[in-house]
C-alpha positions, 0 to 999 in steps of 0.5 A: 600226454602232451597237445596232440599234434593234428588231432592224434595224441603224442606219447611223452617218456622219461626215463625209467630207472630202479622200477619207476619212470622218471618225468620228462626233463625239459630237454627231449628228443621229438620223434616223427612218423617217417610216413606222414611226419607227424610228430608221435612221441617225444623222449628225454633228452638223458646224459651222464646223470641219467646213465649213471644212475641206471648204472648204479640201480642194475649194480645195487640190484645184482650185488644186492638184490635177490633177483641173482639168487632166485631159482630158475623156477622163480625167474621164469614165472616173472618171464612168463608173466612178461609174455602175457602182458605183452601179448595183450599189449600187442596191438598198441606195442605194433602200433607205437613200433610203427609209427616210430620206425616207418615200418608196415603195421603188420611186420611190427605185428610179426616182430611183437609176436617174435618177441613173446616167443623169445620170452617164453622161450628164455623162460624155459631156459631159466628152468632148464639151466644146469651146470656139470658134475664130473665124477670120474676124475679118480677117488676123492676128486669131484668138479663141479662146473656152474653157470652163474649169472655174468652181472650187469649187462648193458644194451645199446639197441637200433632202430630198425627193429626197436622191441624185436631186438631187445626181446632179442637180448633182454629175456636171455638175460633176465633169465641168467639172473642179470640185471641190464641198463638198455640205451634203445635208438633215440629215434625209436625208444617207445616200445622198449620204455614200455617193455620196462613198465611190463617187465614191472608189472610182471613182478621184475625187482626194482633196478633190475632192468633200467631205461635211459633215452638220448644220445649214443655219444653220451649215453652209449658211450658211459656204458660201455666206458663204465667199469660197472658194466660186466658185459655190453650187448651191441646192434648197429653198424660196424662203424658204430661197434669199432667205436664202442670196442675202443670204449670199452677197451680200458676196462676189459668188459666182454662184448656182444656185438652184432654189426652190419651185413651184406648178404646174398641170395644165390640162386642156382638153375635147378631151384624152384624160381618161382619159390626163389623170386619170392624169396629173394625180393622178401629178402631185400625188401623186408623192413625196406632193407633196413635190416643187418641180414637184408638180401642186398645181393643176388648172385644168380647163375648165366643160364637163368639170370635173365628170365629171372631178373625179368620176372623180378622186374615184373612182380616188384611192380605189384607190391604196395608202399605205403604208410605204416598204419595201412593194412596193406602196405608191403613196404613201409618209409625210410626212417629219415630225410637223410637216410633216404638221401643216402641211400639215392646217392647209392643208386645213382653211384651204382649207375656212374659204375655202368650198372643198370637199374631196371627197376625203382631207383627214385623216391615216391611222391605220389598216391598220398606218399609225398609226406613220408619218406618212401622210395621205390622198391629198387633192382639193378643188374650188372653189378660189378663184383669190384663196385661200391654197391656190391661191397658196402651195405646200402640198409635200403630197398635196393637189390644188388644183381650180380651173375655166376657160372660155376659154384666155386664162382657163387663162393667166392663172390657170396665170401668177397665182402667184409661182411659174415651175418648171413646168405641164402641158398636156394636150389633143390640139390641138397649136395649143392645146399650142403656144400655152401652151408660149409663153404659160405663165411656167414653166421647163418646160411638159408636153404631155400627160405630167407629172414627165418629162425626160430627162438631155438635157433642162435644168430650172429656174425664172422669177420665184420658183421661182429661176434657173440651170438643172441638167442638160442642156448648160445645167447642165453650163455653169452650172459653166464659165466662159467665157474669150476669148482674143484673138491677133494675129499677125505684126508690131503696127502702132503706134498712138502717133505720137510717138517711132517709131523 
């Protein structure tokens, strides 16, 4: 621990590569608070060196290592062991998550939780995996079609889910038998170091799991780049995926890659408007719409447009914004100056392109927020189909209000932007909720909830919020490989004419 900075202790990390952490280098990265700018952890400023010797570590492990090679069973007891430690770790793993990102103490809370589940849950995989055998391809000819674990997977996390995202990712792959390299935000790297010293004391073999802190530029762009690297597991913007598909073009590696979204909440007359409200302002507002499947738009029908943006209006008057350690905060701060600032600039574009805000659109100054980034939780109507705000993704508290007259009409405007990660659905016609399951070009559609899931339940995107697919069975399988094994037995029937003996 370095001097604390008034009065509170600051977290300082190296990096941790082939099972031990690796001091602080001269050069770091200082991390502030984004709710009271108090400078919380700092983190080694890593380059090349550190990137290629994580590298090499998950290589030697998987290609000499036994962690490939050990039963499911055994796999899924390091993963159990995994799960408990972060459970009762669960408290300080929040709180670090917190302070790093901005986010209210209790969503950090809810999103460590999430990541035990998904650990345990990838345990069971690792017991459960099975190849197929095929029998009845006629006398003497059996397949065997295996899963093998895919090798040495890299992960580049972001920010604003910095352990939920990892656990996202991590315990899937450790359960394949893959060894990984993990580059989390440089904004936000103290939870996922300290998943790396769990995992240790879980029983994880040296190397099979590597962190490196600092720059994508630098050390996101080595991993994809690197020929050592057998698959790359991506979240973060689209912007950002396009430049590490162009990375790692010269060396063929497979991607998983989970970018930005844009994504809708319809609502039709026949839903319970009561449920609906809520729901659509979780949407928007979880994480202060620092989230990739942020509600961001509200498509909601003529003839109960009004009422129920009023009723928007009036109950976003009551959630509290506030620091990330109150207890009662509903919405947290921004992660940084300039992200806030982008994110006014769309506001004030929305209101030059004639939509109206009716509610928020400044930052928050007041009641004890003037240090922290905070804005006020944001709803503007008569948004144009054909405007920015509608079309790009903002990753802020503002919802986008948008109205429709017939299905076909919620269709095509849900389906107008680049975006595929997710839509919300909420009417209790289960014909209607059916029919925009098949027709809404998203990776996940919600029917009368929003922002939910469960470890079971894979998510990902179309066109370009990306592809590849985490959790579930499908994330388990983006990091196995699938071989056939194909036998003859008995005595082979020649095949040449000439010279049988």
């Amino acid at each position: 621990m370095t001097a604390p900075v008034t009065g509170r202790p600051v977290r300082s990390y190296g990096v941790f590569i082939d099972g031990a952490e690796v001091q602080p280098s001269e050069e770091f990265i200082a991390r502030e608070n984004p709710g009271t700018k108090e400078v919380v952890a700092r983190f080694t400023h890593g380059g090349l060196d550190q990137a290629q010797a994580a590298v090499a570590a998950a290589r030697r492990a998987f290609d000499q290592g036994d962690w490939p090679n050990r039963s499911g069973q055994e796999r899924a007891a390091v993963l159990r062991t995994l799960a408990s430690l972060i459970r009762r770790d669960q408290e300080t793993l929040a709180r670090i998550d917190a302070e790093e990102s901005g986010k209210p103490i209790r969503l950090a809370r809810a999103d460590v939780a999430t990541g035990i589940a998904l650990t345990e849950y990838a345990a069971a995989l690792a017991v459960t995996s099975h190849g197929q055998v095929h029998t009845n391809l006629g006398e003497g000819f059996t397949g065997l079609v295996t899963r093998e674990p895919c090798g040495v997977v890299a992960m580049i996390t972001p920010w604003n889910f910095p352990l939920l995202l990892l656990m996202q990712k991590l315990p899937f792959a450790l359960a394949a038998g893959c060894t990984a390299v993990c580059k989390p935000s440089e904004l936000t790297s103290g939870s996922t170091l300290e998943i790396a010293k769990l995992a240790a004391e879980a029983g994880l073999p040296s190397g099979v799991f590597n962190v490196v802190t600092g720059p994508g530029s630098t050390v996101g762009h080595h991993l994809a780049q690197s020929g050592d690297v057998d698959v790359l597991s991506f979240t973060g913007s689209t912007a950002v995926g396009r430049s590490v598909v162009e990375a790692s073009a010269g060396n063929l590696k497979r991607l998983s890659l989970e970018l930005g979204g844009k994504a809708a909440s319809v609502v039709f007359p026949d839903a319970d408007l009561e449920d609906a409200v809520d729901g659509v302002l979780f949407a928007v507002l979880f994480n202060q719409g620092e989230c990739c499947v942020s509600g961001a738009r509200l498509l909601v029908h003529q003839d109960v447009a009004d009422r129920f943006v009023q009723a928007l209006v009036d109950r976003v008057s009551t959630l509290r914004v506030g620091a990330p350690l109150d207890e009662d905060a509903d919405i947290g701060a921004l992660i940084h100056a300039a992200h806030l600032d982008k994110v006014l600039a769309s506001v004030d574009a929305a209101r030059t392109e004639g939509a109206r805000v009716v509610a928020g659109g400044t930052r928050l100054t007041s009641d004890g927020l003037d240090a922290g980034y905070f804005m006020a939780p944001t709803i503007i109507d008569q948004v144009s189909p054909t405007s920015r705000l509608f079309h790009e993704e903002v990753f802020g508290p503002v919802l986008a209000i948008s109205r429709f007259r017939t299905e076909d009409e919620a269709v095509e405007l849900a389906n107008a932007v680049d975006y595929g990660l997710a839509n919300s659905v909420w009417s209790k016609n289960i014909d209607t909720a059916l029919a925009l399951g098949r027709r809404l070009r998203s990776g996940t559609v919600w029917v009368n909830t929003t922002i939910d899931g469960a470890p079971q339940l894979p998510g990902g995107g179309v066109k370009s919020s990306g592809y590849g697919r985490e959790m579930g069975q499908a994330g388990f399988e983006e990091f196995t490989e699938v071989k056939t094994v194909q036998i003859r037995s008995g005595k082979r029937t020649p095949f040449f004419r000439g010279g049988a003996q």
